[in-house]
C-alpha positions as CSV (number, residue, x, y, z in Angstrom):
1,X,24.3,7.0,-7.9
2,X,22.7,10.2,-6.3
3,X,19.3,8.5,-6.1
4,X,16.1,11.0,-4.5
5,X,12.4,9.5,-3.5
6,X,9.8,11.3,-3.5
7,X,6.6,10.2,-1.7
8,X,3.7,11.5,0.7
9,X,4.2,8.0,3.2
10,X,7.1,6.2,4.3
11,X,7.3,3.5,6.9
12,X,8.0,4.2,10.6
13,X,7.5,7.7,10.1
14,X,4.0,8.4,8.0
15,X,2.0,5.5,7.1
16,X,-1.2,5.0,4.9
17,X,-1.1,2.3,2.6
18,X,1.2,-0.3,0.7
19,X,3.6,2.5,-0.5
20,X,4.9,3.2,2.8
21,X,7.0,-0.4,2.9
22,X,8.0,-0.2,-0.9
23,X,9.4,3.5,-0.6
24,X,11.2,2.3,2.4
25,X,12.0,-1.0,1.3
26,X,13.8,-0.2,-2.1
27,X,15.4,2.9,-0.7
28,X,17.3,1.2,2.3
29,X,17.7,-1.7,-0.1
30,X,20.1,0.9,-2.6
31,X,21.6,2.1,0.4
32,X,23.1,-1.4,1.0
33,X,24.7,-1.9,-2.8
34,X,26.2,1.4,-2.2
35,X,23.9,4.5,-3.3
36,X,23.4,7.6,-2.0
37,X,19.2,8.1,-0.9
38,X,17.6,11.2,-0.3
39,X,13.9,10.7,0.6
40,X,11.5,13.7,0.4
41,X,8.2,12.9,2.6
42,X,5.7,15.9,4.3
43,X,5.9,17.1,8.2
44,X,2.6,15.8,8.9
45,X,1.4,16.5,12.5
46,X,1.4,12.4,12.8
47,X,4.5,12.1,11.5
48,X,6.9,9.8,13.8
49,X,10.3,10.9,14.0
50,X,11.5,9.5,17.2
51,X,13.0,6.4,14.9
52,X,15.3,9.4,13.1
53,X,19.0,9.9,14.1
54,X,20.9,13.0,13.8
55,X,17.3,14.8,13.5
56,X,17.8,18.6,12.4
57,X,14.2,20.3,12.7
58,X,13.6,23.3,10.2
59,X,17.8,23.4,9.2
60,X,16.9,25.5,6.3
61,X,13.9,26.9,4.3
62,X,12.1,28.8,1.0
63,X,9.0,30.3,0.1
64,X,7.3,28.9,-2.9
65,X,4.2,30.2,-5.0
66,X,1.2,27.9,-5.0
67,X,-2.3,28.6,-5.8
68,X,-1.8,32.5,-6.0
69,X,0.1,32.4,-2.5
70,X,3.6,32.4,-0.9
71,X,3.9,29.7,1.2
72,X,7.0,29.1,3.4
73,X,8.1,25.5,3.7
74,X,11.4,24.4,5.4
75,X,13.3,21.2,5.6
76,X,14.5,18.8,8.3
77,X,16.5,15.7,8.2
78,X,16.9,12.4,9.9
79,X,18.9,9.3,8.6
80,X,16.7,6.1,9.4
81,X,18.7,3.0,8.3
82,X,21.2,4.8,5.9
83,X,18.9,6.6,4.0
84,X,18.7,10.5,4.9
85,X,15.0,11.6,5.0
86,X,14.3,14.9,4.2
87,X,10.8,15.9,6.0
88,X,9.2,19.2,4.1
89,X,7.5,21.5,6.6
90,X,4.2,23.6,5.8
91,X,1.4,24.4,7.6
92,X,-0.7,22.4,5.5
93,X,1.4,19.8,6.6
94,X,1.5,20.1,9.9
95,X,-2.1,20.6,10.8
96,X,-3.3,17.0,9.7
97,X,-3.1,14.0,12.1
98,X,-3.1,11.6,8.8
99,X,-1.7,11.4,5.5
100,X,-4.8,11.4,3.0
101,X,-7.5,11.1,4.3
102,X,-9.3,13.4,7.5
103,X,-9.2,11.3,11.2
104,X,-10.6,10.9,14.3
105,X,-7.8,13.2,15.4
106,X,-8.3,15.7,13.1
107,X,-12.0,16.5,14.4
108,X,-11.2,19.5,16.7
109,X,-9.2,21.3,13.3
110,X,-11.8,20.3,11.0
111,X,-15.3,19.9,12.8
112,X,-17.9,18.5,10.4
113,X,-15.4,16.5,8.3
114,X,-16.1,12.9,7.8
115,X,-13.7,10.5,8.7
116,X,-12.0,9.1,6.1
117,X,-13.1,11.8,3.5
118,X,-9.7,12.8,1.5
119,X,-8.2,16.4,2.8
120,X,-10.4,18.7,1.1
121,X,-7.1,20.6,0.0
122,X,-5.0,17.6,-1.4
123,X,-3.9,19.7,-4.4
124,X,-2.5,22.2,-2.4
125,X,-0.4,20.0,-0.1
126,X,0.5,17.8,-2.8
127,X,1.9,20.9,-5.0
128,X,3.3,22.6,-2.0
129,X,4.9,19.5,-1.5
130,X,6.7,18.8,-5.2
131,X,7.4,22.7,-5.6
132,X,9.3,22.4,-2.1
133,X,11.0,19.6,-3.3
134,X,12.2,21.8,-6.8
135,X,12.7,24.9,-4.1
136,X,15.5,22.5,-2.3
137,X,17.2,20.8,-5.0
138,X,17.4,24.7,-6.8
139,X,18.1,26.9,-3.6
140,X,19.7,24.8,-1.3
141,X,21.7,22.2,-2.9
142,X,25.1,22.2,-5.2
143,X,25.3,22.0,-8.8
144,X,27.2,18.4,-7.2
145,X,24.7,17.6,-5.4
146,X,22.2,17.1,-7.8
147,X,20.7,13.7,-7.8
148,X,20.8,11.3,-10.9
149,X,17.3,10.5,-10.4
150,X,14.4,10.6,-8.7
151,X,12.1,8.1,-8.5
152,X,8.1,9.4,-7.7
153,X,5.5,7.1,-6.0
154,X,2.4,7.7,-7.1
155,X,-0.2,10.0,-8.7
156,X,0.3,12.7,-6.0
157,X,3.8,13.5,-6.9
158,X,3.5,12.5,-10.6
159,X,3.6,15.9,-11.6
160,X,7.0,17.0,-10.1
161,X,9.2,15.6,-13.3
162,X,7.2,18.3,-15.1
163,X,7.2,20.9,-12.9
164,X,11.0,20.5,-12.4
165,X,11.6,20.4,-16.3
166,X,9.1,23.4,-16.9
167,X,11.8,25.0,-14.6
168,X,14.6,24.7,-16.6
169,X,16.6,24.2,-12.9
170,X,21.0,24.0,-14.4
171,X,20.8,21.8,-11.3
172,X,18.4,18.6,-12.6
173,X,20.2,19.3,-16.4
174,X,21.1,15.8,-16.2
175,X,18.6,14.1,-13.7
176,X,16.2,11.5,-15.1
177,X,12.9,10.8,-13.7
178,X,11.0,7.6,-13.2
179,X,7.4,7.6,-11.8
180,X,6.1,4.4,-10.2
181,X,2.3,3.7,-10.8
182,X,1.1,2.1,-7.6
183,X,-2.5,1.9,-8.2
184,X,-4.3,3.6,-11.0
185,X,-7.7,3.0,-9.6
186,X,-10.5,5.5,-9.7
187,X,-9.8,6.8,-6.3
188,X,-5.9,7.1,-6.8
189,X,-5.6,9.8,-9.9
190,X,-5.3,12.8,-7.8
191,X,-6.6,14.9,-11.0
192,X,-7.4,18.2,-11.1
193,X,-11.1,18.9,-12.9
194,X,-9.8,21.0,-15.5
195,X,-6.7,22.8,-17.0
196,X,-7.6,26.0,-15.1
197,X,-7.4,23.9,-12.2
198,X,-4.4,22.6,-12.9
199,X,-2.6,25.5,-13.9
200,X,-3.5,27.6,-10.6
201,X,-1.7,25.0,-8.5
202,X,1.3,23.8,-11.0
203,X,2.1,27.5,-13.1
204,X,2.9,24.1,-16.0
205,X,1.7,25.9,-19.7
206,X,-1.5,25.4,-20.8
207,X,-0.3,23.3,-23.6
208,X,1.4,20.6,-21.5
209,X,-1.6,20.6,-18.9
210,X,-3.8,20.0,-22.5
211,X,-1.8,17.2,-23.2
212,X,-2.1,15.6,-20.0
213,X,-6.0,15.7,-20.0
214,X,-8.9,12.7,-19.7
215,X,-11.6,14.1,-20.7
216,X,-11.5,17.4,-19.1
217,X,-9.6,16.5,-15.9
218,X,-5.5,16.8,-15.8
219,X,-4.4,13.6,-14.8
220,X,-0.6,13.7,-13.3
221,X,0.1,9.8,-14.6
222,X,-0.5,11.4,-18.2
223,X,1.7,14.8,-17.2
224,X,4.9,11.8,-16.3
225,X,4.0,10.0,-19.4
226,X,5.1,12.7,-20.9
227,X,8.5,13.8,-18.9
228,X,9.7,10.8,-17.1
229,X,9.5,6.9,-17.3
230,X,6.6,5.2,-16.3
231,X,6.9,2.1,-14.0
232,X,4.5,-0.2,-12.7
233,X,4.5,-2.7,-9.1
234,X,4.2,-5.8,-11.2
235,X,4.4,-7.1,-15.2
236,X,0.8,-8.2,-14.8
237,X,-0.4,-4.6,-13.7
238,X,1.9,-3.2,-16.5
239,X,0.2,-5.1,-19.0
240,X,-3.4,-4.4,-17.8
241,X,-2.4,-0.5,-17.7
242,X,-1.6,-1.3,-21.2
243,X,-5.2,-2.8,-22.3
244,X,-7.3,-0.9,-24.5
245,X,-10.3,-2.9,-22.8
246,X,-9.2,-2.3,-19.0
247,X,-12.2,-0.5,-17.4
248,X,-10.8,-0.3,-14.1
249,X,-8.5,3.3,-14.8
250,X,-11.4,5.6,-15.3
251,X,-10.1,5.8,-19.1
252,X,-6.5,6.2,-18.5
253,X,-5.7,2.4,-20.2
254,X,-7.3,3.4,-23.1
255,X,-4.7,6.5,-23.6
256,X,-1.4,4.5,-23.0
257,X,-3.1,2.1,-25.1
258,X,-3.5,4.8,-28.1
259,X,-0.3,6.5,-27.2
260,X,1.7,3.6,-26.9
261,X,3.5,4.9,-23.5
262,X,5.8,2.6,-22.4
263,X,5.2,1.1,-19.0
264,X,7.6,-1.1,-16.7
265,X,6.6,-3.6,-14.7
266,X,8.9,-4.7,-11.8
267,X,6.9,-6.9,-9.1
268,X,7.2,-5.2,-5.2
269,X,9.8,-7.1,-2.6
270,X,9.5,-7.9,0.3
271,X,11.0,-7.7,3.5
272,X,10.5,-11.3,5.0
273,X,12.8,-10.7,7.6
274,X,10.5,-8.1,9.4
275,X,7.8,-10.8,9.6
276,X,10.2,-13.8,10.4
277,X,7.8,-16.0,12.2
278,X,10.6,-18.1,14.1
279,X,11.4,-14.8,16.1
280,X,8.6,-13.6,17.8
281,X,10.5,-10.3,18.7
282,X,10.2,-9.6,14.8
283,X,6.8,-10.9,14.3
284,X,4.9,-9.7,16.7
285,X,3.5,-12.9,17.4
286,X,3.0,-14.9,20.5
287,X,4.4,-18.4,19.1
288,X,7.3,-18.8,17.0
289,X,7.0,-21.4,14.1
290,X,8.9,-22.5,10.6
291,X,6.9,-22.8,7.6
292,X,9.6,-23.8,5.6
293,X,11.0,-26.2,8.3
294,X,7.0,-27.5,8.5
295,X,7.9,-26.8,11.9
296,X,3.9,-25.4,12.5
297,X,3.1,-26.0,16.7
298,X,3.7,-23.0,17.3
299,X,0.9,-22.0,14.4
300,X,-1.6,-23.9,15.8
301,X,-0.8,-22.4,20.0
302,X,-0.7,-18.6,17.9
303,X,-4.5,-19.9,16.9
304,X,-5.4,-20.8,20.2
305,X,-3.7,-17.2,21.9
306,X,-6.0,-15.9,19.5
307,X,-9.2,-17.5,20.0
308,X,-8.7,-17.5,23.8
309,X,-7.3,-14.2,24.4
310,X,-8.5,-11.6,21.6
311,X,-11.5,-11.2,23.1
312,X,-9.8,-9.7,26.7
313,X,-8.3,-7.2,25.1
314,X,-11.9,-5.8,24.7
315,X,-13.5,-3.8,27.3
316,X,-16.9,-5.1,26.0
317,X,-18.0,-5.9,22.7
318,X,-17.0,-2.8,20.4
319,X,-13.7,-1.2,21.5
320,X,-10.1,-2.5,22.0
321,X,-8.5,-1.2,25.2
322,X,-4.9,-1.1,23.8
323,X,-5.4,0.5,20.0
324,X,-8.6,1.8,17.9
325,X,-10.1,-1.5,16.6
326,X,-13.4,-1.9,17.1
327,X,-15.2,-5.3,17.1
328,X,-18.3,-7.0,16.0
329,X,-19.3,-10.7,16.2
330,X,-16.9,-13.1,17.7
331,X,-16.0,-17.0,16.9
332,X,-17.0,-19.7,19.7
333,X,-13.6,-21.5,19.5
334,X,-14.7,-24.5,17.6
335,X,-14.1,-24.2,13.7
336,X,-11.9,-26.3,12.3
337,X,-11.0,-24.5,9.1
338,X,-10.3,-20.7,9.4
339,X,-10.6,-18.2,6.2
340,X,-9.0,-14.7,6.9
341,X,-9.2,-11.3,5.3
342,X,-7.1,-8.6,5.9
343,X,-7.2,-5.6,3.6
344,X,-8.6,-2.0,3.0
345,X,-12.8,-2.1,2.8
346,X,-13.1,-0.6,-0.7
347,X,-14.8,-1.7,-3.7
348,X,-11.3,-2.3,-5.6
349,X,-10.9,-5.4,-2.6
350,X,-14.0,-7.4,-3.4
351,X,-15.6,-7.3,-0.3
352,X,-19.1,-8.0,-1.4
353,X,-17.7,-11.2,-3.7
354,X,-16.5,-12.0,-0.2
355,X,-19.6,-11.5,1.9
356,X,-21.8,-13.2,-0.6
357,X,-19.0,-16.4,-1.1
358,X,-18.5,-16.5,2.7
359,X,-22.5,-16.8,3.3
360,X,-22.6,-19.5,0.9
361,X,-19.6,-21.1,2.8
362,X,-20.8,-21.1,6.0
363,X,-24.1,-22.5,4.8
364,X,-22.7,-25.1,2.9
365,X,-20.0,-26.0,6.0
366,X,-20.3,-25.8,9.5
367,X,-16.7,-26.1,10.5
368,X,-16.0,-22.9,8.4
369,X,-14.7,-19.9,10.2
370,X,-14.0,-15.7,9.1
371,X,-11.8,-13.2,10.4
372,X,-12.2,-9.9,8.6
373,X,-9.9,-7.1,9.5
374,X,-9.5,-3.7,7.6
375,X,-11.0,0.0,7.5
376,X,-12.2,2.3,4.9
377,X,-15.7,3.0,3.2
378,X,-18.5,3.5,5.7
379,X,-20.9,1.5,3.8
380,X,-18.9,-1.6,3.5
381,X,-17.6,-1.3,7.3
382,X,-21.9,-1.8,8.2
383,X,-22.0,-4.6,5.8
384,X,-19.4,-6.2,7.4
385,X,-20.8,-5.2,11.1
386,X,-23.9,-6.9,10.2
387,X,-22.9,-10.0,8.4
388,X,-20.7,-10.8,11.4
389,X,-24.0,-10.0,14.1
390,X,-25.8,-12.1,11.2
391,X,-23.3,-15.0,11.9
392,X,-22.4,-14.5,15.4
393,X,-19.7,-17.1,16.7
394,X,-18.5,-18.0,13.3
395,X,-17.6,-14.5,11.7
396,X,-15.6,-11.9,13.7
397,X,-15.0,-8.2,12.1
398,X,-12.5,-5.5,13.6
399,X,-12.6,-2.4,12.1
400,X,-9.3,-0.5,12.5
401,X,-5.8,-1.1,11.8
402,X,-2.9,-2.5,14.3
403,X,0.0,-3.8,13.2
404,X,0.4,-6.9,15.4
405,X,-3.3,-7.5,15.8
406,X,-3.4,-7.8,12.1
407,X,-0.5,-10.2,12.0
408,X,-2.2,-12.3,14.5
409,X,-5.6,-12.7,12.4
410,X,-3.5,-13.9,9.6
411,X,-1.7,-16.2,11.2
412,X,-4.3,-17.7,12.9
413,X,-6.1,-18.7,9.6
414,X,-5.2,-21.6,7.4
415,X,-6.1,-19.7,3.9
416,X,-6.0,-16.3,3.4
417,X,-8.7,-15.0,1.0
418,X,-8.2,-12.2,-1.7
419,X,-10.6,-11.4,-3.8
420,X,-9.9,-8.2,-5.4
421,X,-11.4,-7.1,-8.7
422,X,-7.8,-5.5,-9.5
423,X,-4.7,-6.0,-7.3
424,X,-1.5,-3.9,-8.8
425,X,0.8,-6.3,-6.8
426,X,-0.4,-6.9,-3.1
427,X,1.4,-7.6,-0.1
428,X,-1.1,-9.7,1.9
429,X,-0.5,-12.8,0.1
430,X,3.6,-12.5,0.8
431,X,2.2,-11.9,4.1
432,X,0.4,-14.7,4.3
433,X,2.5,-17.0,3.1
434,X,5.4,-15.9,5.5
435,X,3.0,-17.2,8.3
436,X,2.1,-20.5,6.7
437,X,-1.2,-18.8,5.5
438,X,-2.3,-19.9,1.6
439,X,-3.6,-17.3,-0.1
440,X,-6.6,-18.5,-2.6
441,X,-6.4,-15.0,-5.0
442,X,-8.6,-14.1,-8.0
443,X,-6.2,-14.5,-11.0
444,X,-5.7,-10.2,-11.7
445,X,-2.6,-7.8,-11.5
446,X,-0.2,-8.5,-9.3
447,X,-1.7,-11.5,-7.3
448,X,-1.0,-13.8,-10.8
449,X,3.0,-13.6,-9.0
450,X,1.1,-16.9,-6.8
451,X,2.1,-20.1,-8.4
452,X,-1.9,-21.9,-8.7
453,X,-1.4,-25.2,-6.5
454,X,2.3,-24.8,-5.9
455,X,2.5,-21.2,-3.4
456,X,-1.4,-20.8,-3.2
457,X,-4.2,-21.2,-5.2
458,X,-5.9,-18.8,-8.2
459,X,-9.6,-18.7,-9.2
460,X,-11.4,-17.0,-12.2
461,X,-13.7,-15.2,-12.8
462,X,-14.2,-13.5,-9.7
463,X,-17.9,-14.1,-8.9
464,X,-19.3,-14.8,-5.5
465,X,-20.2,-18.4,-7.0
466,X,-16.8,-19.4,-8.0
467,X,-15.0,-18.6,-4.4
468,X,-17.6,-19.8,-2.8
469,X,-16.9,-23.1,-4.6
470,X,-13.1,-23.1,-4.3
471,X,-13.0,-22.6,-0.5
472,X,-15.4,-24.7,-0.2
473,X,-13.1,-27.4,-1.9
474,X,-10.0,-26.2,-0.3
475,X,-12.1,-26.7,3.3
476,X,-12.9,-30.2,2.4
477,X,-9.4,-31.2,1.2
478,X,-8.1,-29.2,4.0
479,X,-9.6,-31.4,6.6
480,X,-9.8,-34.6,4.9
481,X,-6.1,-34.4,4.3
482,X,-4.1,-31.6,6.3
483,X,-0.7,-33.1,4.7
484,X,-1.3,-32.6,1.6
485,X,-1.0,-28.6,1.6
486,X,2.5,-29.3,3.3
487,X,4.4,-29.0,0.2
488,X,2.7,-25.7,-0.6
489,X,3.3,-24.1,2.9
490,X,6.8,-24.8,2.6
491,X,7.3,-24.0,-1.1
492,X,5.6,-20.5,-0.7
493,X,7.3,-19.0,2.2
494,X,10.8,-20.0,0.5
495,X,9.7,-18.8,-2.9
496,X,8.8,-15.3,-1.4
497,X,11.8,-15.1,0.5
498,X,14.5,-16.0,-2.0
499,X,12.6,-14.6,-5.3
500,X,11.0,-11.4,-4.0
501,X,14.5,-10.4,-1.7
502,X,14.2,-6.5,-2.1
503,X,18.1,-6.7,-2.7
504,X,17.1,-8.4,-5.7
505,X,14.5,-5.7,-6.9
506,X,16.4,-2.7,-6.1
507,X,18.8,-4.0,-8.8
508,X,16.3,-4.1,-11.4
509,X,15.6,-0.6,-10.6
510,X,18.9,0.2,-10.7
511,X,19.1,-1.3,-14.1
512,X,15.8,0.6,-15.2
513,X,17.6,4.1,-13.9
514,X,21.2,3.7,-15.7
515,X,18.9,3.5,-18.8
């Protein structure tokens, strides 16, 4: 099959969140059984293309009409593992240093604009971006070239199956489209206010932007309901999109719900290989160990690096001399249980049922230790800054992201907490688990995939009260008995790399796209 992806990240190259690894993932993953993979990402001025063979900048280009204006965009290509990546060029593009959301970086281009604040013109790159990608398979590719399908990731290329059918293109006469719901949280629509709106940017008739609305806004999940096949990162999440009651879509449940939209769930792989924690070169980490061997020394001496060392790669207390994580608190080395959380800092996480069960756990046990890693809201990042000063030498916070730093705090920890109000599917608990972490998960979306007792352990409902009360448990039975969560160490890191092989998933995609 002639299979094309299109999505605004893609690991190695541009990354933001968890869609990065799954677009990358699944499309090297159909490169191995034999397809053909285009991948369609922007040129953004952070874009990393040193990891690209054969690179061809700017080989070819068009001019498209968005927003009342021509806008040139070209095209240059790179193969990264097998699959071809196609990287779209715009100014738009190329003037941002991130992928969503405004950055340190981008201060000198944008004075005034608050970091982490989404790009201000997100419409317009992320229509540039699916017209460019109608512009190349129309202007610059065969009627033999055309693909068989292409799979969108997310709400910010949801609209392209429409905008492709609107354009009655000979060459997609036989393409089908899937779109992949990733997260249909609040923040995660990418709707335009109104059909006005809407139309400017897309040119799509008023009466297919009308169908497509909630409330007044044009929501592109409700545009692919309508011209492609939705699809979902788990059968959990699929189900919840699917509940009439779900208040955690800004009203978009309630509409499949009434319009019966059809919505496939297939869980996220993942690549255990690239975490592989009995090669160090792989993992980043400074021990290697064997969870599923219970072969765990080297665990405990990655603990110890950690608690001995972390703190050098600090200037002084605040900012990392070798990446941008900044530090608050610290841990004085003599915990005996350790509780990690690595994640985004937004509501959708649960960090406040985290802070307030953590208080209650450190109260309660004086062995207990946190490490809290992640970036995002302001307000939550000062929560977090004060509850570790609050609890200094039993809570540490970095603010920031870096890969092996962040592989490193969850390794170090014996449980891995994740308390998010949704989850869609989540990667930290395969993370986790990979490093002889247990993840202790409230029971939503994605995070139900965790067999309770066997690969880690559930809780519900998620109130401060009730995780406060199962770590506290788990901390007790941890110590008293360190054995008996032997069978679950090794049971988890075998389940997640045998039953969530991305080989496996890509051939349930494949079977979704011969439908």
């Amino acid at each position: 099959m002639k299979i094309w992806m299109a999505a605004r990240e893609y690991s190695g190259i541009a990354e933001a969140g968890g869609v990065k690894n799954v677009v990358r993932s699944l499309s090297e993953s159909l490169v191995k059984l034999g397809h053909e993979v285009l991948c369609f990402i922007p040129f953004y001025g952070c874009a990393e293309i040193e990891c690209l063979s054969h690179f061809s900048r700017a080989e070819s280009s068009a001019t498209i009409l968005c927003a009342e204006k021509k806008i040139r965009v070209d095209f240059s290509s790179g193969i990264l593992c097998g699959v071809k990546i196609i990287l779209v060029g715009a100014e738009c593009f190329s003037e941002k240093k991130d992928v969503y959301t405004y950055c340190a970086a981008d201060s000198q281009k944008f004075p005034g604009k608050k970091i982490g604040e989404g790009y201000a013109d997100n419409h317009l790159m992320n229509t540039v971006f699916q017209k460019a990608i109608l512009a190349f398979g129309e202007e610059l590719c065969g009627e033999s070239d055309s693909p068989d399908v292409i799979h969108c990731h997310d709400a910010c290329v949801a609209a392209l199956p429409s905008i492709i059918k609107n354009f009655r293109s000979k060459n997609f006469s036989a393409t089908k489209f899937v779109v992949s719901v990733h997260n249909a949280g609040p923040y995660y629509h990418h709707e335009f206010e109104s059909v006005s709106e809407a139309k400017l940017y897309t040119d799509l008739p008023e009466k297919i932007l009308e169908r497509a609305t909630n409330s007044s806004r044009v929501e592109p999940y409700l545009l692919a309901s309508e011209s492609a096949t939705l699809s979902t990162v788990s059968p959990w999440y699929a189900e919840e999109l699917l509940d009439a009651n779900n208040d955690a879509t800004d009203g978009l449940s309630q509409i499949f719900a009434e319009r019966k939209t059809r919505i496939v769930g297939i869980t996220n792989g993942f690549d255990s290989a690239r975490y592989n924690p009995e090669d160090t070169s792989l993992s980043t980490l400074p021990f290697a160990f064997s969870p599923e061997k219970l072969d765990l020394e080297g665990k405990w001496k990655t603990r110890e690096f950690f608690l001995k060392n972390i703190y050098s790669e600090f200037s002084k207390e605040n900012q990392c001399k070798k990446n941008s994580l900044e530090r608050s608190g610290f841990l004085d080395g003599e915990g005996k249980i350790y509780f990690s959380y690595h994640g985004r800092l937004v509501r959708q996480k649960g960090i406040l049922v985290l802070l307030e069960a953590a208080r209650e756990v450190l109260r309660k046990n004086k062995d207990a230790r946190f490490i809290i890693n992640g970036q995002g809201e302001e307000s939550l990042r000062e929560m977090c800054r004060s509850f570790a000063q609050e609890h200094r030498g039993r809570v540490v916070f970095f603010y920031g992201y870096e890969k092996s730093s962040s592989r490193l705090f969850t390794a170090s920890a014996d449980f891995a907490v994740l308390p998010s109000e949704f989850e869609p599917c989540g990667t930290e608990d395969f993370i986790a688990q990979t490093f002889a972490t247990i993840p202790v998960a409230h029971a939503t979306g994605g995070l139900k995939k965790i067999i309770d007792g066997k690969t880690g352990f559930l809780y519900e409902p998620n109130g401060a009260q009730n995780l406060a009360q199962t770590l506290l448990r788990l901390a007790q039975e941890r110590l008293a008995q360190p054995e008996k969560f032997h069978a679950i160490i090794q049971e988890a890191s075998c389940y997640v790399r045998t039953r969530y092989s991305w080989n496996s998933v890509a051939q349930e995609y494949l079977r979704l796209y011969a439908e």
